[in-house]
N, CA, C and O of each residue as an XYZ file, in Angstrom:
484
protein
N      -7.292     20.272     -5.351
C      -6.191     20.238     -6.294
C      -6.745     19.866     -7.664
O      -7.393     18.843     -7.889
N      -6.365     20.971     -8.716
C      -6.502     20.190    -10.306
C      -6.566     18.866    -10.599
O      -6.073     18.259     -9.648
N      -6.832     18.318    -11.219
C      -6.592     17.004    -11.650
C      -4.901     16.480    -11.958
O      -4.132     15.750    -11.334
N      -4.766     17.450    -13.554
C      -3.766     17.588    -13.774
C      -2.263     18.079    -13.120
O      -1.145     17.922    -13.612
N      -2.650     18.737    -11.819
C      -1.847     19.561    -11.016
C      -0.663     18.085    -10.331
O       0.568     18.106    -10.328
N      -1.592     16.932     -9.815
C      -0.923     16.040     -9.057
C       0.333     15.420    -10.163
O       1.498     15.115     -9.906
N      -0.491     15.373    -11.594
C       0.625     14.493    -12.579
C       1.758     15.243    -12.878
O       2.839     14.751    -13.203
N       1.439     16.834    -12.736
C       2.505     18.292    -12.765
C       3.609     18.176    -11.591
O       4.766     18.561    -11.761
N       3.148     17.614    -10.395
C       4.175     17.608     -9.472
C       4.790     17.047     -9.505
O       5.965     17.255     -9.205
N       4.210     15.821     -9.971
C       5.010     14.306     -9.936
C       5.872     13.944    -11.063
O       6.764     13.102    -10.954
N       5.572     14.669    -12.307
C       6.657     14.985    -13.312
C       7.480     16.158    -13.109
O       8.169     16.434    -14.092
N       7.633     17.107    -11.876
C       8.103     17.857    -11.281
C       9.413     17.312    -10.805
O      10.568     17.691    -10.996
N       8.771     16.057     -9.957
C      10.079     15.572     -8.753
C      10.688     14.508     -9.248
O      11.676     14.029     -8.692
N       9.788     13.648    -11.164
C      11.200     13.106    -11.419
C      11.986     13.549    -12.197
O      12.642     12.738    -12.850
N      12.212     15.080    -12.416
C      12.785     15.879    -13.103
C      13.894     16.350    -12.009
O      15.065     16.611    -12.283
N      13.291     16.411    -10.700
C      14.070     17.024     -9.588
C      15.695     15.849     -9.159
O      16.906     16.026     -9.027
N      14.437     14.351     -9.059
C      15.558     13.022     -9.317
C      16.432     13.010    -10.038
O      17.633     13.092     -9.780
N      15.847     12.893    -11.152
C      17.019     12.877    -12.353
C      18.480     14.167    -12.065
O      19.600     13.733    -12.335
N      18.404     15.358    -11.647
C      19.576     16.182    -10.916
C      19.690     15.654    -10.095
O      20.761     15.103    -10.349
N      19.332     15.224     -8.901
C      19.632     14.574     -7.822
C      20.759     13.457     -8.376
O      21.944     13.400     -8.047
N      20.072     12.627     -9.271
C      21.048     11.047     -9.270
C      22.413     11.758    -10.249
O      23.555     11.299    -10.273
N      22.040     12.690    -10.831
C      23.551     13.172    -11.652
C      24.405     13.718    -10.662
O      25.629     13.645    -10.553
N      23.752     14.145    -10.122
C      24.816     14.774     -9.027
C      25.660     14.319     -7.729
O      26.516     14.836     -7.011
N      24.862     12.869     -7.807
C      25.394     11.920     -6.744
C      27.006     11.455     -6.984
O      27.425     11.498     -8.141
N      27.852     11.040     -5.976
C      28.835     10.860     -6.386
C      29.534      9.659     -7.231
O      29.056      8.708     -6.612
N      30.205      9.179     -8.058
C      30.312      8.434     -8.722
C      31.437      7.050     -8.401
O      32.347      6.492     -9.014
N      30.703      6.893     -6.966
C      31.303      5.694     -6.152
C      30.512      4.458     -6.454
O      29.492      4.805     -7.050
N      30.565      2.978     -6.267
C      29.923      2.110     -6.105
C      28.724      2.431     -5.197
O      27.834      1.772     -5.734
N      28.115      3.112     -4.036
C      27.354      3.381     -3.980
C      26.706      4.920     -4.383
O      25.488      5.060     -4.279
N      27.167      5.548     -4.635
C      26.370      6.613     -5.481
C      25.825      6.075     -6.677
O      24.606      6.003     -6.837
N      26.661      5.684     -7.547
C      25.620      4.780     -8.476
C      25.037      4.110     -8.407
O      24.354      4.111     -9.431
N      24.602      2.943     -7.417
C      23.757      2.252     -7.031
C      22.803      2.925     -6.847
O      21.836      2.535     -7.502
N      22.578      3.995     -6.088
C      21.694      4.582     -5.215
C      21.205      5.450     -6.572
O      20.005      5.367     -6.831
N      21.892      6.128     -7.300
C      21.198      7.136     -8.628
C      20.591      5.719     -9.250
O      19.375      5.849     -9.117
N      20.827      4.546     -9.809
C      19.982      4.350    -10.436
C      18.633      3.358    -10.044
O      17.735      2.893    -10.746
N      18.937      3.263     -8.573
C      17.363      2.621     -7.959
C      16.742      3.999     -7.431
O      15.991      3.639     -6.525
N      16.662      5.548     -7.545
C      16.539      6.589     -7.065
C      15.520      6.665     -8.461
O      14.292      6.741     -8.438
N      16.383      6.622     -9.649
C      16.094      6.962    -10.929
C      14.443      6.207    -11.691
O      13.497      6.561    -12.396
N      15.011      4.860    -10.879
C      13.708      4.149    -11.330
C      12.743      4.051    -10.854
O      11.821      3.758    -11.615
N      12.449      4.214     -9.538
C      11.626      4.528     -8.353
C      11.604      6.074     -8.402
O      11.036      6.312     -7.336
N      11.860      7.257     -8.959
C      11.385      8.156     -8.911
C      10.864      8.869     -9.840
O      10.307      9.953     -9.663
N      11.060      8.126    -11.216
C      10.068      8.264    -12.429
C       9.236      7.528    -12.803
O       8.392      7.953    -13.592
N       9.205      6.357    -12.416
C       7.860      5.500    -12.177
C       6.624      5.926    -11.828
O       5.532      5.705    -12.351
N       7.008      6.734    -10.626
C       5.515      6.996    -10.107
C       4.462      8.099    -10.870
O       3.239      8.185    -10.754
N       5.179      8.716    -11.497
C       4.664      9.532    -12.491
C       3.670      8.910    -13.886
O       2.620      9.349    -14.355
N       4.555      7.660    -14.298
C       4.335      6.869    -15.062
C       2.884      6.334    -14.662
O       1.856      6.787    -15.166
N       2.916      5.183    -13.571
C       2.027      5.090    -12.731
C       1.062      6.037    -12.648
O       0.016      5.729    -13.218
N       1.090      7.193    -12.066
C      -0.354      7.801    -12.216
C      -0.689      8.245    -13.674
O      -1.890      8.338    -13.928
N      -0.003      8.467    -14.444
C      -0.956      8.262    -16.130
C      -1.469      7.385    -16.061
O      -2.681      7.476    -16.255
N      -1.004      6.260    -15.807
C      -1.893      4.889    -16.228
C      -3.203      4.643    -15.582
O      -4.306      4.220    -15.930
N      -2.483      5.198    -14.203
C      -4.094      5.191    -13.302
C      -4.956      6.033    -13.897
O      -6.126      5.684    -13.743
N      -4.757      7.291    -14.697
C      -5.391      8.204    -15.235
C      -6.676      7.640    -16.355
O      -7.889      7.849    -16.309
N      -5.782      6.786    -17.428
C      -6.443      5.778    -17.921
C      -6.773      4.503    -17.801
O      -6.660      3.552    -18.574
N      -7.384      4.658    -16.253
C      -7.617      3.218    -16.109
C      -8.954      2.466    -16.772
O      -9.845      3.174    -17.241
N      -9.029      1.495    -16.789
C     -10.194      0.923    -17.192
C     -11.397      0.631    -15.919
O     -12.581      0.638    -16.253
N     -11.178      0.484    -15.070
C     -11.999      0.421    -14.011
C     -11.456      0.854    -12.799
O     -10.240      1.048    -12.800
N     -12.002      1.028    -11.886
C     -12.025      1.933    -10.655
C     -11.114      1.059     -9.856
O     -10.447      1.693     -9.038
N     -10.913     -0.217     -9.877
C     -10.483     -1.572     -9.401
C      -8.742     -1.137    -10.084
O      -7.811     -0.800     -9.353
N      -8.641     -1.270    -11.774
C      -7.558     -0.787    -11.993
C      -6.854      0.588    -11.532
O      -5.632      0.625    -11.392
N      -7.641      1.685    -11.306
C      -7.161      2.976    -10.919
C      -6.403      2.701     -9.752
O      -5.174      2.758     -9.715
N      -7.543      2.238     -8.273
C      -6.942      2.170     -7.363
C      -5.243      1.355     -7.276
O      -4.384      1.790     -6.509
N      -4.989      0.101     -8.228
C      -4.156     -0.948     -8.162
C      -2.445      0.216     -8.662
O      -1.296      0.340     -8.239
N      -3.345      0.830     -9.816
C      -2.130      1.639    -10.294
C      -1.697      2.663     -9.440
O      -0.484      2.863     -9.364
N      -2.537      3.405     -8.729
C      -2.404      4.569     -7.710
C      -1.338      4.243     -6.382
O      -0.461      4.745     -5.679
N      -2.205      2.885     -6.642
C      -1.434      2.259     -4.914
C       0.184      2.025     -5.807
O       1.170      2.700     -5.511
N       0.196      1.078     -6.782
C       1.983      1.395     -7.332
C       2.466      2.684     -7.347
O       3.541      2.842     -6.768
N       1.962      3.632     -7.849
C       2.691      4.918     -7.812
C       2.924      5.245     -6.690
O       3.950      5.893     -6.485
N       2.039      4.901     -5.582
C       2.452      5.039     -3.688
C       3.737      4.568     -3.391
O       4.685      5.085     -2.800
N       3.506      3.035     -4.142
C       4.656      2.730     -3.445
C       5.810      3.175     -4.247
O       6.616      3.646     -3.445
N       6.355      3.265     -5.656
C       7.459      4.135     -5.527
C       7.832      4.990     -5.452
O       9.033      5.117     -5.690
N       6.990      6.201     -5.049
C       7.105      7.156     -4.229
C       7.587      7.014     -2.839
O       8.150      7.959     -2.286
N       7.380      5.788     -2.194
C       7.807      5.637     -0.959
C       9.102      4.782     -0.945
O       9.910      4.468     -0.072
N       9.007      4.610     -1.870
C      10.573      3.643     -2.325
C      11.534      4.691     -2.339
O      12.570      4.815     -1.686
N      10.884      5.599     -3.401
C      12.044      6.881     -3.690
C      12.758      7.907     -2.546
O      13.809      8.520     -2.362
N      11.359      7.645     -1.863
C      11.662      8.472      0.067
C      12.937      7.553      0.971
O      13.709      7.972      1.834
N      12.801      6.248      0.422
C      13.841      5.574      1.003
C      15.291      6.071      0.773
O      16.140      6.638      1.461
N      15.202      5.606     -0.499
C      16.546      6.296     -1.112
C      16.880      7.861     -1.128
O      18.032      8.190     -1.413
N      16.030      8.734     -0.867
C      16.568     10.154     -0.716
C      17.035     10.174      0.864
O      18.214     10.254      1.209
N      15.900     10.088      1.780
C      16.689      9.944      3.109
C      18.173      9.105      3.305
O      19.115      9.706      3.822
N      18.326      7.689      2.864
C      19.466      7.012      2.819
C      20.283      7.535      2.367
O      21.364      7.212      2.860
N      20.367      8.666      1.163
C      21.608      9.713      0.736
C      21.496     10.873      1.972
O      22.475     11.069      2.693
N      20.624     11.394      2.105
C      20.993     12.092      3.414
C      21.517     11.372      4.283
O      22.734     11.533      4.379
N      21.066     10.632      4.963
C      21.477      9.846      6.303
C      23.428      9.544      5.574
O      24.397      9.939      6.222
N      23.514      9.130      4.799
C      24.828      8.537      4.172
C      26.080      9.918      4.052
O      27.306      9.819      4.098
N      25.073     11.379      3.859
C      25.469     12.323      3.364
C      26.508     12.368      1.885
O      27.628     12.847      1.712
N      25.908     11.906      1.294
C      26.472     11.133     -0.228
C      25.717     13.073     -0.782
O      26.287     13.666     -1.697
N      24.777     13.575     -0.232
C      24.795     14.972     -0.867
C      24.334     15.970      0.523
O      24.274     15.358      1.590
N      24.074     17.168      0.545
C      24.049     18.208      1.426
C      22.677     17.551      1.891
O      21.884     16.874      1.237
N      22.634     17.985      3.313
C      20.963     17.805      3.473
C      20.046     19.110      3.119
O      18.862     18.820      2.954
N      20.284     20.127      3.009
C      19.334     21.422      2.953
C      19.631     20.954      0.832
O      19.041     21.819      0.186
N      20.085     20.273      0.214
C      19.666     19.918     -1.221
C      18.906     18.918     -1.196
O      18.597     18.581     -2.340
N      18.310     18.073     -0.138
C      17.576     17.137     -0.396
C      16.492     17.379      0.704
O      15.531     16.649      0.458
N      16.257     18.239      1.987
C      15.069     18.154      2.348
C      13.730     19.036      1.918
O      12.703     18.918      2.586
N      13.793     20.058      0.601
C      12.740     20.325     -0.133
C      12.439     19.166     -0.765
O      11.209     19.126     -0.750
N      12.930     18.015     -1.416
C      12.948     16.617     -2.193
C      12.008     15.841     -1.260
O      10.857     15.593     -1.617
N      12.509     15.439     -0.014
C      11.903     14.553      1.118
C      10.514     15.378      1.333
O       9.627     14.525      1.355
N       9.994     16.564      1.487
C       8.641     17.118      1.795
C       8.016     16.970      0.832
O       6.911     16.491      1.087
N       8.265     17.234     -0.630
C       7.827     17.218     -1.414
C       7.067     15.778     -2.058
O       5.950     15.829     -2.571
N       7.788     14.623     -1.950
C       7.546     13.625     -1.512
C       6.872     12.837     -0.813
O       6.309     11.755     -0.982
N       7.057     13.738      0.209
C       6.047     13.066      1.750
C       4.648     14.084      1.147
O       3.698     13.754      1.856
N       4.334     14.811      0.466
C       2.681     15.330      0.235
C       2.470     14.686     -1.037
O       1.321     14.517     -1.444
N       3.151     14.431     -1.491
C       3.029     13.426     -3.083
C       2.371     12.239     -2.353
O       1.152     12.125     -2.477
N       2.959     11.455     -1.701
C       2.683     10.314     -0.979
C       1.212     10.283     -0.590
O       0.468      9.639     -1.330
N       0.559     11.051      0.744
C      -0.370     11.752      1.233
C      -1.016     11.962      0.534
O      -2.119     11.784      1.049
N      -1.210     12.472     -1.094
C      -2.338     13.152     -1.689
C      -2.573     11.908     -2.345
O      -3.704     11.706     -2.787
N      -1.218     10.580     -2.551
C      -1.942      9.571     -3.290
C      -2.507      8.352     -2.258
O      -3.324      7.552     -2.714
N      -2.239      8.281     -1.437
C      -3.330      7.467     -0.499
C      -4.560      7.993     -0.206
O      -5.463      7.200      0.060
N      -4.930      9.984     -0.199
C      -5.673      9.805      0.226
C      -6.760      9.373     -1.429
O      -7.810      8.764     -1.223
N      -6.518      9.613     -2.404
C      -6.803      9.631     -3.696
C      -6.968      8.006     -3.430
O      -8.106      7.698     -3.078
N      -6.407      7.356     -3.494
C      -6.617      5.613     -3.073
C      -7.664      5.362     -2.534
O      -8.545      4.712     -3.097
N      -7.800      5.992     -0.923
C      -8.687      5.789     -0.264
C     -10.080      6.474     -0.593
O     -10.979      5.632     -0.601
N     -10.419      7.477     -0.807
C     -11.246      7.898     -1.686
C     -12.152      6.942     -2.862
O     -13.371      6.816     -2.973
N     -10.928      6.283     -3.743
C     -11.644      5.828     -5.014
C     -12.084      4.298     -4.226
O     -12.986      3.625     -4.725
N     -11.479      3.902     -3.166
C     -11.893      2.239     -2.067
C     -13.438      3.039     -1.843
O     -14.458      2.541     -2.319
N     -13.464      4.375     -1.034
C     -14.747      4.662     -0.615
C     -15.623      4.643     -1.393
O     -16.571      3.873     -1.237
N     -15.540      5.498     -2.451
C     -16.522      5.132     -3.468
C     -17.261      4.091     -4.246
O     -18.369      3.999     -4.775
N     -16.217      3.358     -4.104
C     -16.551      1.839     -4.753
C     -17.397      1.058     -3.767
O     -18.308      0.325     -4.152
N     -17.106      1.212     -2.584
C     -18.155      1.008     -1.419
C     -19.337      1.647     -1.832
O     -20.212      0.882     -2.236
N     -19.579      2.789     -1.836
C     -20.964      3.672     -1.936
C     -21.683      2.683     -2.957
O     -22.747      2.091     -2.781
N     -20.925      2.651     -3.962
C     -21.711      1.808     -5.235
C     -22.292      0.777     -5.054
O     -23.370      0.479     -5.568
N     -21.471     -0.078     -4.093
C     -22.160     -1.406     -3.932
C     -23.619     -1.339     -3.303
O     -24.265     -2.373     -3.132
């Protein structure tokens, strides 16, 4: 994968969020859920710029692993609107896959930059 390709997806799906949380319904929990959806699903994007410019390999990994986790935060809250059916499920399970390889490409990217840092020593 490009370099740039992973930060393309991931500013992909919080573009995808952001429709998602507008479109949620405008109950006490639909809004709840759009705006911990909202913040946990543009974060992680955020997050990997920073990891992009990290200062050391130590910082990359620290930032990478945050962007993991709200990516996996954000998986919470999309399944919990499915499971809730607060929206259709065939509108949110391209969201949930998409997600789940976002996730996957940044652990293994994590684990990778742990290995390397091993080699060095």
């Amino acid at each position: 994968m490009a370099k740039n390709q992973y930060g393309e997806r991931l500013q992909e799906i919080a573009v995808r969020i952001i429709a998602m949380a507008d479109s949620l319904p405008h109950t006490v929990a639909g809004k709840h859920i759009a705006q911990q959806v909202l913040r946990s699903g543009t974060s992680a994007g955020a997050n990997y710029c920073e990891a992009r410019g990290a200062e050391s390999r130590a910082d990359f990994v620290h930032k990478m692993q945050l962007a993991v986790k709200e990516l996996r935060e954000t998986l919470f809250w999309i399944e919990t609107c499915r499971k809730a059916k607060l929206l259709a499920p065939d509108r949110l399970d391209a969201l949930i896959r998409e997600t789940n390889e976002l996730i996957a490409i940044g652990v293994k990217s994590v684990l990778t930059a742990k290995r390397n840092a091993e080699n060095v020593k």
